[in-house]
C-alpha positions in Angstrom: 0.0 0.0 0.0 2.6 2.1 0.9 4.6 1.7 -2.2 1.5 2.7 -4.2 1.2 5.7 -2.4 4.8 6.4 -2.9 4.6 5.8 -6.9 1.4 7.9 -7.4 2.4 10.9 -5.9 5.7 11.0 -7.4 3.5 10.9 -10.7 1.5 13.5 -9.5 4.4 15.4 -8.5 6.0 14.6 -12.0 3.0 15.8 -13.9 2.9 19.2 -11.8 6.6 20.5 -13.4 5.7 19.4 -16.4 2.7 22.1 -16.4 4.4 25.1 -15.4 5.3 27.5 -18.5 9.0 27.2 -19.2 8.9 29.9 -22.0 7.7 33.2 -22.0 8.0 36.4 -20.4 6.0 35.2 -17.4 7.0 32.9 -14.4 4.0 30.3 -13.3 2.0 31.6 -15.8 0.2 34.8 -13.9 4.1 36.2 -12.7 5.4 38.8 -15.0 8.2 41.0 -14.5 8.7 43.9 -15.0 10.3 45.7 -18.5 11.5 49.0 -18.2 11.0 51.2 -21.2 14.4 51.7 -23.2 14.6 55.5 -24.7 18.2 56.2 -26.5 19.3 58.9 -28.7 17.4 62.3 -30.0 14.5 62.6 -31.0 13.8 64.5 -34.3 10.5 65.8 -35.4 9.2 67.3 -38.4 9.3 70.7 -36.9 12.7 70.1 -36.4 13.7 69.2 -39.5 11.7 71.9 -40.9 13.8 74.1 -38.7 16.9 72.6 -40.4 18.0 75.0 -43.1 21.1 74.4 -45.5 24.1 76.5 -44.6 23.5 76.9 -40.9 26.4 76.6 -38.5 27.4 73.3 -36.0 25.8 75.4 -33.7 23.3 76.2 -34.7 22.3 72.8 -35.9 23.5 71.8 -32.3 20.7 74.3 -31.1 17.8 73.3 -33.3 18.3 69.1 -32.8 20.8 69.1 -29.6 24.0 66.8 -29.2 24.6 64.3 -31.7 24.5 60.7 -30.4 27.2 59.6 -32.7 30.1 62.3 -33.9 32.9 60.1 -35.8 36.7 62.0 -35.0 37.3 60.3 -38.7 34.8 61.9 -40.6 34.0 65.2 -38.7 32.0 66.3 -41.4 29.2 64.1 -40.4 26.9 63.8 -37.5 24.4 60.9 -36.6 21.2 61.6 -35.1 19.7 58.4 -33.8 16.9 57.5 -31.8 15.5 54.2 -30.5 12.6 53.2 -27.9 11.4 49.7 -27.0 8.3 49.4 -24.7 6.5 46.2 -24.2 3.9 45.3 -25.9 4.8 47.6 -28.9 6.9 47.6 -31.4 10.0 48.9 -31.5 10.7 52.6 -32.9 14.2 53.2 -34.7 14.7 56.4 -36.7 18.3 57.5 -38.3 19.2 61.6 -39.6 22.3 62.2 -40.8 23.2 66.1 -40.9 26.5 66.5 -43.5 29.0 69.7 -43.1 31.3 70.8 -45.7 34.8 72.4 -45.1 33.4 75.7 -44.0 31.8 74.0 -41.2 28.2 74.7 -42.3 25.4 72.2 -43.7 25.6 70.9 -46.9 23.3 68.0 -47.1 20.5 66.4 -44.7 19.3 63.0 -45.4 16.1 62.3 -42.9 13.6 59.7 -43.5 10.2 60.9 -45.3 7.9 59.4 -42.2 9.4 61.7 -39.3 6.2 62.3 -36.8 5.4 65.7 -35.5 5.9 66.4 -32.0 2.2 65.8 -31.3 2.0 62.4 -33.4 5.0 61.3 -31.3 4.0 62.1 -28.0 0.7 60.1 -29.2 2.8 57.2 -29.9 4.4 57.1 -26.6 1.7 57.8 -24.4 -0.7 55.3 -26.1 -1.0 51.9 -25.7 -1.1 49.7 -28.5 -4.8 49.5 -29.8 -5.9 52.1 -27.7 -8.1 55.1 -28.2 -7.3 58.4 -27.1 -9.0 59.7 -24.4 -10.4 63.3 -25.0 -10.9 65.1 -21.7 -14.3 66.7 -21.0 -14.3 70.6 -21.1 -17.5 71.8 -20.9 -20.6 71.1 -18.6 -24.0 70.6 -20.0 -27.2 73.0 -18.8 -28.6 70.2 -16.6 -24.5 69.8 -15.1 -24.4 73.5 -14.1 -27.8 73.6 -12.7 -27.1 70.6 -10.7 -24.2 72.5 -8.7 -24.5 73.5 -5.7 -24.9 77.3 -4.8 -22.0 79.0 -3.7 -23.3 80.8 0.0 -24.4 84.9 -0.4 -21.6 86.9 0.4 -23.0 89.4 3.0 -22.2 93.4 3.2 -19.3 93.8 5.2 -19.0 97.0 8.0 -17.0 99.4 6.4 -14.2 99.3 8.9 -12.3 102.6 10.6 -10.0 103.9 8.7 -7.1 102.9 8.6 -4.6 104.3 11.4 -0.7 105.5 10.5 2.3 103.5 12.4 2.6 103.6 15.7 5.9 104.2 15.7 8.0 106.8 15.2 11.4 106.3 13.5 14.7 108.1 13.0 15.1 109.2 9.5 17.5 107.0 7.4 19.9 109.5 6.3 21.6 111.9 8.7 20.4 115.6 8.1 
């Protein structure tokens, strides 16, 4: 008796770890860790590149898009603007500029993807879940709303107080006379 006892809850015990997920992002099934969101580089936005005029100055460009991510000491001529997020449950974002300088230090060339988002379609894209509908905030109360409000309490006519009285103090003048 004993020995069958033994043998069916090692089975048991067998069957158990075979029905615990091994793969996946969770851990028992209903654990999930947490995944930080991973924001590198600049971000460039239409209005930026907009911005971006041919024959501005490094600084200038430095100014209008900020601190390149990559600056090669070999080809000085050329600065990378790249900019990458990965949330969960979205897909990844990856966007390259490259701003070009000739010998006078100025821009000569920009080559930028056609798809860039504006600042407003990016913040969209961040602050959004996948699938999810934007939530417009309500600005304005209907007739019945405002008549449903309480009333604020009367305000009653103050006294007009005494006037009112000078220091009572008398002080020394600040400059000697």
């Amino acid at each position: 008796m004993l020995r069958i006892l033994a043998l069916l809850s090692g089975s048991l015990l067998l069957g158990a770890c075979s029905s615990t997920p091994s793969s996946g992002p969770s851990f028992l099934g209903f654990i999930t860790p947490y995944r930080i969101d991973i924001v590198q580089g600049n971000v460039v936005t239409r209005e930026q590149l907009q911005a971006l005029k041919i024959g501005m100055s490094r600084e200038q460009v430095r100014n209008v898009l900020g601190t390149p991510l990559v600056t090669d000491p070999f080809h000085a001529e050329r600065w990378d603007y790249i900019f990458t997020i990965r949330r969960p449950g979205t897909e990844p974002q990856r966007r390259s500029m490259v701003v070009r300088f000739d010998a006078a230090g100025v821009v000569a060339a920009v080559e930028a993807p056609e798809d860039l988002p504006s600042e407003r379609e990016f913040v969209d894209s961040i602050t959004r879940q996948k699938d999810e509908k934007p939530k417009v905030p309500k600005l304005e109360l209907t007739e019945a709303e405002r008549l449903a409000l309480p009333r604020p309490p009367r305000r009653e006519e103050a006294a007009p107080e005494a006037e009112p009285q000078g220091a009572a103090r008398r002080y020394p003048p600040l400059e000697a006379s």
